[in-house]
N, C-alpha and C positions, 0 to 999 in steps of 0.2 A: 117553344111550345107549339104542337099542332094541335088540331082538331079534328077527329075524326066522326062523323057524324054527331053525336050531342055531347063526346067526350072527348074530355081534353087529353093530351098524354103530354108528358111533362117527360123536358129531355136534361144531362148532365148541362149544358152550355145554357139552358135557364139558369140553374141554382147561380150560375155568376153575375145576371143581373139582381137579383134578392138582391134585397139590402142585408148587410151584413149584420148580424145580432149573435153574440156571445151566448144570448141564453136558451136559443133556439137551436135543436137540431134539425136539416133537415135530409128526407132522404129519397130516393123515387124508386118504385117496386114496379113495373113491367109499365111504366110510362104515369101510376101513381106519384101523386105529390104528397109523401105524409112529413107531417111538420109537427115535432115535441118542443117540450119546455128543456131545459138543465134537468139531470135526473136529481134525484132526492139523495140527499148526502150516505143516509145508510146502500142507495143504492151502488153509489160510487164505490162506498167503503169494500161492499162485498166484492164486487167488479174490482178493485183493487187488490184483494186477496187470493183471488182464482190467482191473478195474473204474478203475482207476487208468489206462490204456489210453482204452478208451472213454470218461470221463468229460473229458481231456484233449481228445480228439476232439470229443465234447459243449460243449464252455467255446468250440472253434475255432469249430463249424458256429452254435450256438445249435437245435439241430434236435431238441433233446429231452433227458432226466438219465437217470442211470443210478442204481441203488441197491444198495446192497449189504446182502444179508439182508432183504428186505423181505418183511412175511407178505402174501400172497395169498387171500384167502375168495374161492373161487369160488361157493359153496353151504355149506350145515351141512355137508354131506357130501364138500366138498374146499377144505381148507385147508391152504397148504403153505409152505415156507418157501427159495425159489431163493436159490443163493449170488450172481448175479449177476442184474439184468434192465434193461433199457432200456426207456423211452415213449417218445414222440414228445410233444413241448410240446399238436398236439391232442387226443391222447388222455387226455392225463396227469390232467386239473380233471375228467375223465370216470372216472376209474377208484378214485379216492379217497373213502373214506367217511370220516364224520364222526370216528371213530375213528385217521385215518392212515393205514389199511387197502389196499390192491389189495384193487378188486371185481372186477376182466375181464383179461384179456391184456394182457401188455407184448407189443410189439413182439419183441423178445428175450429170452429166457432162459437164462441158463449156470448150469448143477449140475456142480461139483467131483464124482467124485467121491470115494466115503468108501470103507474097505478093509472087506471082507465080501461075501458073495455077496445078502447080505437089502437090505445099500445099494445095491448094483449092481442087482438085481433093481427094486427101489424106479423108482433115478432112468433104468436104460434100459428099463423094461417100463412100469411104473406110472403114472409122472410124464410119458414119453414119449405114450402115450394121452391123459392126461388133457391133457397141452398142444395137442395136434392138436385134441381135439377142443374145446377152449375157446376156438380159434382162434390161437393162438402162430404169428408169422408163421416165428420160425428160433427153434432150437433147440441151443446147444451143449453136448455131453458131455463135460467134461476128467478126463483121465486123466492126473493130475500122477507115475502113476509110470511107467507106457509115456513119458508127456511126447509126448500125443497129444491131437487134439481132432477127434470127428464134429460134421460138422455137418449137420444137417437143416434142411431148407425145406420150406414150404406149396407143394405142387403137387396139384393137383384135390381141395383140400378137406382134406389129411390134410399131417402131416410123415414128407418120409421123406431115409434118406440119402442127401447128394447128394457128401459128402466125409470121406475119413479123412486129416488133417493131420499130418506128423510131420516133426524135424528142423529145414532152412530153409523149410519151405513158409509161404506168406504166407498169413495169414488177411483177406478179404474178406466184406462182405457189402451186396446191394443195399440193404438198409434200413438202412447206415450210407454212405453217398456220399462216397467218397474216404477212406474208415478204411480202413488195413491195418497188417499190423503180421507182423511173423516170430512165429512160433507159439513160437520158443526162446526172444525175451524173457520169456514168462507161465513158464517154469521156470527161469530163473538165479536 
């Protein structure tokens, strides 16, 4: 942890002395230290569904794995923890550190999310930035309790939204070829 004038910036080789706690996630955004509880089981449930979804898709095509909860070190200064993400088989031997780790961008990212304005704030301000610019080609936001999903893509450089999904809308995406799926499976 340094200190930079009146703030702190919080680096990956902090989060190892934490004390270790099961029911806490934590994660750091451009030297940010934000810290949740265990998400809510319906959140999991959904998060378990996307991944279970694509992953099925993934077993059909062979085009790439999905993960679920996998940590991310972009830098000391951003380490994060997505509910869902996708590689592609080329990127994948590229992106893994010795550790087990993501060093770079998946292809896709989906963040649940969590109830509070500090976890909203996180995964649509925060993590939205830091994903654009790390290069994150799509980005999904789910909202297991609207029982909605944005989705963002990489156009000139940056992600931005290109859909707000609810009800029977089918979810698509080019960097999954031939996946869709009704958006209402991911919340029954």
């Amino acid at each position: 942890m340094t200190q930079a004038g009146n703030q702190i910036r919080w680096t990956t080789a902090d989060l190892e002395v934490l004390a270790a706690d099961e029911w806490k996630r934590y994660e750091i955004i451009d030297g940010e230290l934000f810290v949740s509880r265990a998400p809510h089981i319906r959140h999991q449930g959904v998060g378990g569904r996307i991944y279970a979804n694509i992953f099925n898709w993934s077993e059909k095509t062979n085009l790439g794995q999905p993960f679920f909860t996998p940590g991310i070190i972009f830098s000391d200064a951003d380490n994060v923890i997505p509910d869902v993400v996708w590689i592609s088989n080329e990127r994948l031997a590229q992106l893994v550190d010795e550790e087990g780790h993501l060093t770079g961008a998946p292809e896709l990212i989906v963040e649940v999310l969590s109830a509070g304005n500090f976890n909203e704030r996180r995964d649509k301000e925060a993590k939205l930035k830091l994903y654009s610019l790390k290069g994150v080609r799509e980005y999904w936001i789910v909202d297991w309790r609207l029982q909605q999903i944005e989705v963002y893509r990489r156009e000139n450089g940056q992600l931005v939204l290109v859909a707000t999904l609810i009800g029977d809308d089918e979810i698509t995406s080019p960097i999954l070829p031939g996946f869709n799926c009704k958006i209402q499976q991911f919340f029954n």
